[in-house]
N, C-alpha and C positions, 0 to 999 in steps of 0.2 A: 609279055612283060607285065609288072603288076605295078599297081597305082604308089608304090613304098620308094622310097630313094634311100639311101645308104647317107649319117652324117658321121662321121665320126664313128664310133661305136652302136651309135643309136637305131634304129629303123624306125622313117617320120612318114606319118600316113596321109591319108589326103585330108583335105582343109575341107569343112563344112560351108556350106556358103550362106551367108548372111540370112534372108528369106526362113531357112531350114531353124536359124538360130530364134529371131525374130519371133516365129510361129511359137517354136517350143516353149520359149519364154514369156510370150504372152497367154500360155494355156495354163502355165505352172501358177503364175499371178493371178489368174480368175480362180484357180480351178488348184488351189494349194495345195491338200490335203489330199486329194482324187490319186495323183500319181504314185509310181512305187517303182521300186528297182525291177520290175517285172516286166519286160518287153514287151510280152503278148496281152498281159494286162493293159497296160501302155499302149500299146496299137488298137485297142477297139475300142478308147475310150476317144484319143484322137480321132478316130474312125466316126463317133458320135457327136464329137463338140466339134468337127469341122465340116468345112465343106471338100476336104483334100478329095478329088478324084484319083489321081495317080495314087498307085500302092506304092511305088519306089518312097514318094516322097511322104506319105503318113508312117512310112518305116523310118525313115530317117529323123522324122521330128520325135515316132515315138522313142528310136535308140539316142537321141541324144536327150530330150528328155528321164533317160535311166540314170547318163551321165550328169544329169543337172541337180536328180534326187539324192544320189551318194555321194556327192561334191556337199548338197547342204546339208545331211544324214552326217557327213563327217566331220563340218563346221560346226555340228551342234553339239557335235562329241567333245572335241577338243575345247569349246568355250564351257561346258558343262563342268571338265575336267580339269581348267584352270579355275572354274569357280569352285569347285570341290579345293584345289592345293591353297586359294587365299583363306577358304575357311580352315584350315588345315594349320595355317602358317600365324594365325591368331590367338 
């Protein structure tokens, strides 16, 4: 059986656990600019700035790490894109 539950319509996947968040978030703040949507990029750079010995878990900060670059890659779009419509709208 796989780690996904059925809600509704939805399929919800497993929950990150705090630690995993923690880490990725505090590398993204040092280390701003360094990351990218790129995984494997992503994984030898964690692999570098930490001390993670498990692979499991330098995977998991790098893949949520991806998810943390395109969440703010996407906020920067959309706030650029409203600055763009008030210039627009003047």
């Amino acid at each position: 059986m796989t780690q996904t539950a059925r809600h509704g319509e939805r399929l919800l996947g497993s929950i990150r656990p705090r630690y995993i968040k923690n880490a990725a978030r505090a590398l993204l703040q040092h280390y701003p600019d360094e990351f990218t949507t790129d995984f494997e990029t992503n994984k030898r750079l964690v692999e570098q700035y930490t001390d993670v010995e498990s692979k499991k878990v330098r995977n998991r900060i790098a893949g949520y790490l991806v998810r943390l670059v395109r969440t703010r890659m996407r906020i920067e779009a959309e706030m650029a894109e409203d600055t763009e419509e008030a210039g627009d709208a003047e």
